[in-house]
C-alpha atoms as an extended CHARMM CRD file, in Angstrom:
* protein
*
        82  EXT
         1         1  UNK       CA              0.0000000000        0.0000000000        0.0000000000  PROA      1               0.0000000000
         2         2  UNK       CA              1.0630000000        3.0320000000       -1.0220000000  PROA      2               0.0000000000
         3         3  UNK       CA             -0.6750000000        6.7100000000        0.6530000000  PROA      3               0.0000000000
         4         4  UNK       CA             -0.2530000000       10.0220000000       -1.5830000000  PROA      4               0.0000000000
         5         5  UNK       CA             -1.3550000000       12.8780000000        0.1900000000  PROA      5               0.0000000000
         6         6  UNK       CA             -1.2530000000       16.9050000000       -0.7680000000  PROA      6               0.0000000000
         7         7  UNK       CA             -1.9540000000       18.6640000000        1.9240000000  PROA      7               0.0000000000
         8         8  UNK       CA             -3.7640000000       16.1540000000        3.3380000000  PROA      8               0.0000000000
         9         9  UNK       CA             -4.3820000000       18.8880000000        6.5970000000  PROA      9               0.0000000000
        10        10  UNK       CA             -5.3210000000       22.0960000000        4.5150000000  PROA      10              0.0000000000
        11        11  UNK       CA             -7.9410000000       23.7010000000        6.0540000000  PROA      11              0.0000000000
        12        12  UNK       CA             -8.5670000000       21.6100000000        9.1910000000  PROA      12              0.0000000000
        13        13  UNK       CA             -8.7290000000       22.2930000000       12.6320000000  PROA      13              0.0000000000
        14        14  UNK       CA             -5.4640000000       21.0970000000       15.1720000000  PROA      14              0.0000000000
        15        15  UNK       CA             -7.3580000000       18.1100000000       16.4360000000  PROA      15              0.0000000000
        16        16  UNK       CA             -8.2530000000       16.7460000000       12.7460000000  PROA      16              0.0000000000
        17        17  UNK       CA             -4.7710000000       17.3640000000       12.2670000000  PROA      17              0.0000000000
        18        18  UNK       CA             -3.7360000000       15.1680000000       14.9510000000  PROA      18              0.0000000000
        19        19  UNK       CA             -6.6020000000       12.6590000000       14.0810000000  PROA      19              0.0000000000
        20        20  UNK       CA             -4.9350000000       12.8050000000       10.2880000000  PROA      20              0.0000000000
        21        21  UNK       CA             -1.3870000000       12.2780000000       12.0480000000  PROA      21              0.0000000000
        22        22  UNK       CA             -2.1770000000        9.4300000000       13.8160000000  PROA      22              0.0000000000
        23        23  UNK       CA             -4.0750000000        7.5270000000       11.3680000000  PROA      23              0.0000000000
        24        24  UNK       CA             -0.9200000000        8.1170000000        9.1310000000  PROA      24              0.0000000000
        25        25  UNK       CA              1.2560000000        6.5850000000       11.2500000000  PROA      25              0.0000000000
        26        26  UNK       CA             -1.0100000000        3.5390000000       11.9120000000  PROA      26              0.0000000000
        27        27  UNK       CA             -0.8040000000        3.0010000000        8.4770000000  PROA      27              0.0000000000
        28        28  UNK       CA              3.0750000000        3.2120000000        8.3880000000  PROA      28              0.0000000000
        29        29  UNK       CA              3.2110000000        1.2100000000       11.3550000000  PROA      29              0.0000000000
        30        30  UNK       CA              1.4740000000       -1.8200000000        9.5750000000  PROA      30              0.0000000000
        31        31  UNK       CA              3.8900000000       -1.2520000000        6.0240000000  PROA      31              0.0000000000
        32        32  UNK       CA              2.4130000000        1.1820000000        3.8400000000  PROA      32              0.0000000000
        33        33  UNK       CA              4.6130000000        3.7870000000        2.2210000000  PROA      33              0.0000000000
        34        34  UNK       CA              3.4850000000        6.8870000000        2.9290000000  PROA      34              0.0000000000
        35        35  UNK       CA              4.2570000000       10.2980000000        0.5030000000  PROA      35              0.0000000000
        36        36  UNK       CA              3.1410000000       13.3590000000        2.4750000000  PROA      36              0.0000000000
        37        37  UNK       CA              3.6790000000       16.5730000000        0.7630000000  PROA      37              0.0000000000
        38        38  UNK       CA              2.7470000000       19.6110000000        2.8030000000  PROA      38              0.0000000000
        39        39  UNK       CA              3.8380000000       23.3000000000        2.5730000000  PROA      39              0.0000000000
        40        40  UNK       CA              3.6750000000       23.8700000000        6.7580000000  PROA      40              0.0000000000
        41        41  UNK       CA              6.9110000000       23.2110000000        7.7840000000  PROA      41              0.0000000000
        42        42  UNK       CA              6.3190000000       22.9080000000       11.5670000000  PROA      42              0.0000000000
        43        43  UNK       CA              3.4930000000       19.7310000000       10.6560000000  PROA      43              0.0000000000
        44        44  UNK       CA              6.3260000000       18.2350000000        7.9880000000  PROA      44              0.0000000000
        45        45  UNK       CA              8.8000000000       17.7980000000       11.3840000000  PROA      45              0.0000000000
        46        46  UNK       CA              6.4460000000       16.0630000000       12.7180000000  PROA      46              0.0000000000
        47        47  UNK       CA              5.3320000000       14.0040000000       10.5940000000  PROA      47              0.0000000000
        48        48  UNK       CA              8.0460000000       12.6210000000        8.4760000000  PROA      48              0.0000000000
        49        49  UNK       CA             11.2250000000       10.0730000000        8.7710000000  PROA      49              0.0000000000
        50        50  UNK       CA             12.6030000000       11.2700000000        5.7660000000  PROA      50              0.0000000000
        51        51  UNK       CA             12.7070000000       14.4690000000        4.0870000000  PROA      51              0.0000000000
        52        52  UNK       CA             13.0190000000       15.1500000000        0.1260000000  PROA      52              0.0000000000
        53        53  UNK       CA             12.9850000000       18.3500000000       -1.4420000000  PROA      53              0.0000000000
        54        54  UNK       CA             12.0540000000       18.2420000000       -4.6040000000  PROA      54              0.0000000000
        55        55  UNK       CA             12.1640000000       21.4660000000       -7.2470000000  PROA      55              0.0000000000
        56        56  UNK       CA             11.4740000000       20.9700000000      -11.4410000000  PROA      56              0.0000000000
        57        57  UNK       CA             11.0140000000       17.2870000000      -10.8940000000  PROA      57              0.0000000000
        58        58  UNK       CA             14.0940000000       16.2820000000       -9.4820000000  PROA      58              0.0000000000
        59        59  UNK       CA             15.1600000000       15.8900000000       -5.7700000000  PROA      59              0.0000000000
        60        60  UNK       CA             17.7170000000       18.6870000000       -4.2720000000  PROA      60              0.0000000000
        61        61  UNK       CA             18.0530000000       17.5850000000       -1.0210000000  PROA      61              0.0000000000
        62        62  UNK       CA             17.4260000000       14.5540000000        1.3740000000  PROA      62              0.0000000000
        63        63  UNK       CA             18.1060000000       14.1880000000        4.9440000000  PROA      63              0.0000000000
        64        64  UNK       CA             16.7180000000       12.3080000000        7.5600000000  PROA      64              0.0000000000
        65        65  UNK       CA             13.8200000000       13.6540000000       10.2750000000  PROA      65              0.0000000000
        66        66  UNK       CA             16.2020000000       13.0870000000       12.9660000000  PROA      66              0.0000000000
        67        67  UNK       CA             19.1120000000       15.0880000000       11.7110000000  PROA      67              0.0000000000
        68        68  UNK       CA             16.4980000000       18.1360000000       11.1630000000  PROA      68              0.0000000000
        69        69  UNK       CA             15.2790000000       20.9380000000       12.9470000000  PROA      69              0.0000000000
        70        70  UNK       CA             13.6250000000       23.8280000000       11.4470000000  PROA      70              0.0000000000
        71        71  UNK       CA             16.6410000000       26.1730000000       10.6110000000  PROA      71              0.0000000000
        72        72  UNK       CA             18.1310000000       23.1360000000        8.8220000000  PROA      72              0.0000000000
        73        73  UNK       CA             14.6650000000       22.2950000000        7.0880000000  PROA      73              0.0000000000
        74        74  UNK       CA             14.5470000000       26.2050000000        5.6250000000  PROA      74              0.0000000000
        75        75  UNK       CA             18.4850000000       25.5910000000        4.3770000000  PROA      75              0.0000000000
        76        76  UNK       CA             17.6030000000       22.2670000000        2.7270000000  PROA      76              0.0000000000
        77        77  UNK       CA             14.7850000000       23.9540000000        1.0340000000  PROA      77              0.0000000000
        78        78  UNK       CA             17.1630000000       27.0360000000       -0.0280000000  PROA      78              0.0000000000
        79        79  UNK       CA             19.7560000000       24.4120000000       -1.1970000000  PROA      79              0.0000000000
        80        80  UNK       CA             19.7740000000       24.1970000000       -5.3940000000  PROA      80              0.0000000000
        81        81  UNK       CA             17.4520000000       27.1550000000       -5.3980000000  PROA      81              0.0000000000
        82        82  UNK       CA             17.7890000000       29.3390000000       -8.6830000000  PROA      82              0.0000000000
């Protein structure tokens, strides 16, 4: 099983977003793959194991969750950019 989700919080409240969250990681738990693409950096660090950045269709940087805080997130999103 494979999840793809844009934004999958846009637009709801911070205990949907939880509810989302935790649902999520059920689903990891038991072996799906899970793609989360968000724009809210805060919810990405908590959320993900692995982060990609990914800019004209190619991936520009990579690091793992635990090697990530948010000043590190912002300079793997500035890294590559044009």
């Amino acid at each position: 099983v494979v999840l793809v989700l844009d934004e999958p919080t846009r637009g709801v409240d911070i205990v949907a977003r939880a509810e989302i969250a935790a649902r999520v990681r059920e689903a990891a738990g038991e072996g799906a793959a899970v793609l989360w693409t968000t724009s809210h950096l805060e919810e990405l660090l908590e959320v993900a194991d692995d982060v990609l950045v990914v800019r004209d269709h190619a991936v520009v940087a990579s690091a793992a969750r635990a090697a990530l805080d948010l000043d590190a997130l912002v300079a793997r999103l500035a890294e590559g950019a044009a």
